[in-house]
N, CA, C and O of each residue as an XYZ file, in Angstrom:
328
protein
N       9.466     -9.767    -21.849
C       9.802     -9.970    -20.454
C      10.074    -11.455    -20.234
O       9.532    -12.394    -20.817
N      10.930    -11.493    -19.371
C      11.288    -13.109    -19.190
C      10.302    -13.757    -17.965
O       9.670    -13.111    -17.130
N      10.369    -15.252    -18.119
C       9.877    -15.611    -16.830
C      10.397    -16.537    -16.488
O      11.008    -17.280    -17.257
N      10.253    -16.771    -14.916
C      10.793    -17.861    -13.914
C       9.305    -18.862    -13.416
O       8.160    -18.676    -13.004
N      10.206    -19.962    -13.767
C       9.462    -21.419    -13.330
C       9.764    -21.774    -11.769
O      10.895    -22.247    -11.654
N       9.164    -21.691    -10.723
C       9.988    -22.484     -9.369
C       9.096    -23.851     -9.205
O       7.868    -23.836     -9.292
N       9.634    -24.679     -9.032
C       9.143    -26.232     -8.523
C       9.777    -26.272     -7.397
O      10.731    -25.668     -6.908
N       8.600    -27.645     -6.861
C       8.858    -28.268     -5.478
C       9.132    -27.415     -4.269
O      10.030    -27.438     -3.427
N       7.711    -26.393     -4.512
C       7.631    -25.148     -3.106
C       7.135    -25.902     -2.137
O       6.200    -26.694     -2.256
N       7.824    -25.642     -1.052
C       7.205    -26.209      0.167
C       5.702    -25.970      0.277
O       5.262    -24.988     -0.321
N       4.833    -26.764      0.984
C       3.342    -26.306      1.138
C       3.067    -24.957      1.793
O       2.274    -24.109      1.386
N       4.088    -24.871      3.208
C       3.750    -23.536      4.196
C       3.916    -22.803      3.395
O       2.932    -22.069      3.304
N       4.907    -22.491      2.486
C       5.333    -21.839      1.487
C       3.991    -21.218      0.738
O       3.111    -20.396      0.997
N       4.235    -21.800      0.026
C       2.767    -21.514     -1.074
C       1.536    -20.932     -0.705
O       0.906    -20.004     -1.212
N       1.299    -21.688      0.326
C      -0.064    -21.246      1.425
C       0.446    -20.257      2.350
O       0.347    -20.673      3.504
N       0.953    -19.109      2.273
C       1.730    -17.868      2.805
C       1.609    -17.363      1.515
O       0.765    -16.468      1.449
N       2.167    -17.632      0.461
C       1.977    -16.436     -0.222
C       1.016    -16.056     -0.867
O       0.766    -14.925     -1.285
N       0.017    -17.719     -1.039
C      -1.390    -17.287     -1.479
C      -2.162    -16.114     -0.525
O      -2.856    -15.172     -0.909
N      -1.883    -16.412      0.512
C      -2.884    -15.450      2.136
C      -2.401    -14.168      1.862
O      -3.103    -13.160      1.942
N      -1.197    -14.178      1.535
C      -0.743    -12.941      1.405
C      -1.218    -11.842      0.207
O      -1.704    -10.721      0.358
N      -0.803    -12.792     -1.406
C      -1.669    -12.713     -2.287
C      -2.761    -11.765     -2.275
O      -2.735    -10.593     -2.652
N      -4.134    -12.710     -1.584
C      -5.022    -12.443     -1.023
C      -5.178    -10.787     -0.733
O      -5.448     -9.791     -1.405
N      -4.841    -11.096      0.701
C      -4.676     -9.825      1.330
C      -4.254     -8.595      0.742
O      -4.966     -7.631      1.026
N      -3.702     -8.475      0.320
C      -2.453     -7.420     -0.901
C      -3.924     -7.166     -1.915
O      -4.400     -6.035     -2.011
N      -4.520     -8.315     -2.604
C      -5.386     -7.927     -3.976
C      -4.506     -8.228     -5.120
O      -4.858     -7.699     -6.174
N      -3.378     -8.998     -5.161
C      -3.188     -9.373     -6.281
C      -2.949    -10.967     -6.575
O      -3.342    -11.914     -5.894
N      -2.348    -10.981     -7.534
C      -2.362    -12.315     -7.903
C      -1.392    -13.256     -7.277
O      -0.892    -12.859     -6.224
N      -1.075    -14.276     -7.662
C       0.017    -15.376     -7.438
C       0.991    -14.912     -7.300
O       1.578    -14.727     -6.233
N       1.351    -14.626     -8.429
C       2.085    -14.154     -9.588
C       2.903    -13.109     -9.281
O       4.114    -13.225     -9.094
N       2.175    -11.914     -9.213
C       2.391    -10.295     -8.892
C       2.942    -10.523     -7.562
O       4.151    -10.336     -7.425
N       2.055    -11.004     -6.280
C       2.954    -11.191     -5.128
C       4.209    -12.263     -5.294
O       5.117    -11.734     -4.653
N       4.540    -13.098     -5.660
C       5.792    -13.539     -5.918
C       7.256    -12.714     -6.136
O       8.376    -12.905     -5.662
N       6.655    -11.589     -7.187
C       7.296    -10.667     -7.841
C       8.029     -9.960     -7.005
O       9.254     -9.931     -6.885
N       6.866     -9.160     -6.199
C       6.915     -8.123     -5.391
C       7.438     -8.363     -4.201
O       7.628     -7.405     -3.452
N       7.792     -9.747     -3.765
C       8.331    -10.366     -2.523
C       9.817    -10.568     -3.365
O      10.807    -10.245     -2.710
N       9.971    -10.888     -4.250
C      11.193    -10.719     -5.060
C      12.300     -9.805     -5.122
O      13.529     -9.822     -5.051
N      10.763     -8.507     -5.384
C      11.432     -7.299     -5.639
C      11.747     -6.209     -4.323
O      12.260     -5.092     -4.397
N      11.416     -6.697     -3.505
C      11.878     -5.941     -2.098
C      12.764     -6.873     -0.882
O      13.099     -6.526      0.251
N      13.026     -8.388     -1.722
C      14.014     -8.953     -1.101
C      15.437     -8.928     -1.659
O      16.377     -9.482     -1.089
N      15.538     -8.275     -2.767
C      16.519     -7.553     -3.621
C      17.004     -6.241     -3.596
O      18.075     -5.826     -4.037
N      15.773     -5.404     -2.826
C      16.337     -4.236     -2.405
C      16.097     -3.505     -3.763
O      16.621     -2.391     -3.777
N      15.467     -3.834     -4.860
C      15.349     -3.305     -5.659
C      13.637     -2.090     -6.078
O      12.454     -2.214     -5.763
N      14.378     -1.064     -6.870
C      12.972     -0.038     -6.813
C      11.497     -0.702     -7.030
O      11.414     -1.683     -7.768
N      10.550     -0.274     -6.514
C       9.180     -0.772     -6.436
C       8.766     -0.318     -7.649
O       9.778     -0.003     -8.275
N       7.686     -0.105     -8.362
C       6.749     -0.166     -9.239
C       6.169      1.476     -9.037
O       6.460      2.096     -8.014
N       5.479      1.979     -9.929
C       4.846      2.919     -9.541
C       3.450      2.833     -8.721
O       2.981      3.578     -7.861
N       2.786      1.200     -9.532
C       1.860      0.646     -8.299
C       1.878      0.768     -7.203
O       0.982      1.341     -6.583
N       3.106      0.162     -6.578
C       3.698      0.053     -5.443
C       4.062      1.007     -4.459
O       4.072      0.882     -3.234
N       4.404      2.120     -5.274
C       4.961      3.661     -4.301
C       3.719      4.159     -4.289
O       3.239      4.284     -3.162
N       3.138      4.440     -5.075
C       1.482      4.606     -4.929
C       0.727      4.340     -3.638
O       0.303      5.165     -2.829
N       0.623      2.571     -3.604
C       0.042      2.010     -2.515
C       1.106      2.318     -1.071
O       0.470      2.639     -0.067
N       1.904      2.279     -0.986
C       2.608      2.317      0.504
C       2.346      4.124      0.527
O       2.154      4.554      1.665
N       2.330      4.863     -0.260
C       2.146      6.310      0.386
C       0.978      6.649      0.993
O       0.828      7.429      1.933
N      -0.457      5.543     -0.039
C      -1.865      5.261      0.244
C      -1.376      5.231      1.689
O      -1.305      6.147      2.508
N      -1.028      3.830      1.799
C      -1.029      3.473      3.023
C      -0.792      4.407      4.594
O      -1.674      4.398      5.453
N       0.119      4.940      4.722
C       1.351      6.190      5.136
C       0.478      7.263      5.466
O       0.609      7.897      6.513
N      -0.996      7.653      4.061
C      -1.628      9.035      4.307
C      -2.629      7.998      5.182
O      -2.856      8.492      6.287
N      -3.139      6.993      5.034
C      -4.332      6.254      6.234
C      -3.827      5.698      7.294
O      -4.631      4.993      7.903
N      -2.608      5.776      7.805
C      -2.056      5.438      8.931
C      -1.878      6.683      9.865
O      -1.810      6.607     11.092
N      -1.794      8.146      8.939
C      -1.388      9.445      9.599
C      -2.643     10.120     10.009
O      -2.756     10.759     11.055
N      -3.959      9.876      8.774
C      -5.093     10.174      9.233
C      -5.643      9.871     10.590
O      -6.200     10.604     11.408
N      -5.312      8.464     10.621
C      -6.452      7.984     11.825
C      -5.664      8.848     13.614
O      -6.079      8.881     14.772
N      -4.078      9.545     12.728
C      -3.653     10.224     14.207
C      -4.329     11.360     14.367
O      -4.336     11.960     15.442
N      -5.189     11.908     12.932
C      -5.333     13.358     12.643
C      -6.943     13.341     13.592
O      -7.300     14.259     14.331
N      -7.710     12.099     13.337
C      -8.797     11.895     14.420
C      -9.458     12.888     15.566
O     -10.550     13.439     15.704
N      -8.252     12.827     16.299
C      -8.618     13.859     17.607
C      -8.325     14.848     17.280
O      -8.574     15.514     18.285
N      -7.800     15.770     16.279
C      -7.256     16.781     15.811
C      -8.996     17.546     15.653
O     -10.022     16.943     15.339
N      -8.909     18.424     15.853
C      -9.780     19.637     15.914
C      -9.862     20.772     14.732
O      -9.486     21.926     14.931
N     -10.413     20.306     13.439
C     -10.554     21.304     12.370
C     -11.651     22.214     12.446
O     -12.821     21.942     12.715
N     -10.999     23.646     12.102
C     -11.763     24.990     12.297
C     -12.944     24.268     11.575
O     -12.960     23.058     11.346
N     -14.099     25.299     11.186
C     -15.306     25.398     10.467
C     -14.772     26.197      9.199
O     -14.191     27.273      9.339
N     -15.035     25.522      7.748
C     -14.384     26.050      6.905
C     -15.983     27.128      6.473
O     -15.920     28.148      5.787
N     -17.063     26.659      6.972
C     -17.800     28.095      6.640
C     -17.559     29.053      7.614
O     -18.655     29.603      7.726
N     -16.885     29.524      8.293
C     -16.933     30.380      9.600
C     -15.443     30.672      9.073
O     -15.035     31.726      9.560
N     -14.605     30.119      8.312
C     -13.283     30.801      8.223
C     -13.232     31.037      6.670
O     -12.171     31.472      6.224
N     -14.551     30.730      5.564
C     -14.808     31.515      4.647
C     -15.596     33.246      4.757
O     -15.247     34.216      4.084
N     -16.554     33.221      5.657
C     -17.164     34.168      6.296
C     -16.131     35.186      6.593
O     -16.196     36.317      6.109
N     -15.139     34.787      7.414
C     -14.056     35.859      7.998
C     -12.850     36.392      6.984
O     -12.341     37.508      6.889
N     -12.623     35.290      6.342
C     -12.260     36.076      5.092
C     -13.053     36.940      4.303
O     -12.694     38.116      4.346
N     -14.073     36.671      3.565
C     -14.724     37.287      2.771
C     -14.603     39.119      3.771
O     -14.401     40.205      3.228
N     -14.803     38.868      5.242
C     -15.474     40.439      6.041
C     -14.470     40.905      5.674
O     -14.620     42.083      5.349
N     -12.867     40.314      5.493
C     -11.717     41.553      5.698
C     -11.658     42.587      5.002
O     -10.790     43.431      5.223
């Protein structure tokens, strides 16, 4: 695999993508990449489709909240009587 050297990053710069970094859970490095690789428009990682679907099922959950699920012993019960 090849790699890229960048010099003379602005400070805001750097200190954005470290926070970001951070936040995310990965490295320097990896977020560099990955800010790379979706400012290119190019396919994500399997990491990556992974985590944003993560994301997608805990964003849909917290709508599912007020949602009202039967009693799964009371709708094993009613099966079993038929």
């Amino acid at each position: 695999m090849s790699s890229l050297q960048i010099r003379d990053v602005p400070e805001h710069i750097l200190k954005s993508l470290k926070e970001q970094a951070k936040r995310e859970h990965r490295s320097l490095t990896q977020q560099a990449l990955y800010i790379l690789i979706k400012g290119l428009n190019l396919p994500l990682g399997t990491n990556e489709k992974r985590k944003q679907k993560l994301n997608l099922l805990k964003s849909s959950s917290s709508k599912l909240k007020d949602y009202k699920l039967s009693d799964p012993v009371r709708l094993i019960r009613e099966d079993r009587a038929r």
